[in-house]
C-alpha positions, 0 to 999 in steps of 0.5 A: 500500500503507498503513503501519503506525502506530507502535502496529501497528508494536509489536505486530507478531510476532518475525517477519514476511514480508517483505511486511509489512516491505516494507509498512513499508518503502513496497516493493512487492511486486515489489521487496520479493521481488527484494531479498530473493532477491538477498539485498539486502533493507534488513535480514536475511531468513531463509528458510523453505522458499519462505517470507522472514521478517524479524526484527521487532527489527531492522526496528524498528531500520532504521525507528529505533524502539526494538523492544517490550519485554516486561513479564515479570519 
């Protein structure tokens, strides 16, 4: 499975599913979900539904990167 660069890191969304922050994380698949039904997944998971999301925020912060900030005023 491919990483991310630090920019595509940046510009991903307030969440993502947990594949995607597996992807960042180097899981696989397999393991990514395990972790999360088991509720061990490295940082929080939220479920919806059948859906695991991950707060962007806080994978940046395990990956220890600085989340985006907004440019609103």
């Amino acid at each position: 499975m491919k990483g991310f660069t630090l920019a595509e890191l940046h510009e991903l969304p307030a969440t993502v599913d947990v594949l995607t922050a597996a992807r960042a994380l180097g899981l696989g698949r397999t393991k990514a979900y395990e972790l999360a039904k088991k509720g061990e997944f490295p940082c929080r998971v939220i479920r919806v539904g059948v859906a695991y999301l991950v707060p962007t925020a806080e994978l940046l912060k395990l990956l220890g990167l600085d989340p985006p900030t907004s440019n609103k005023s």
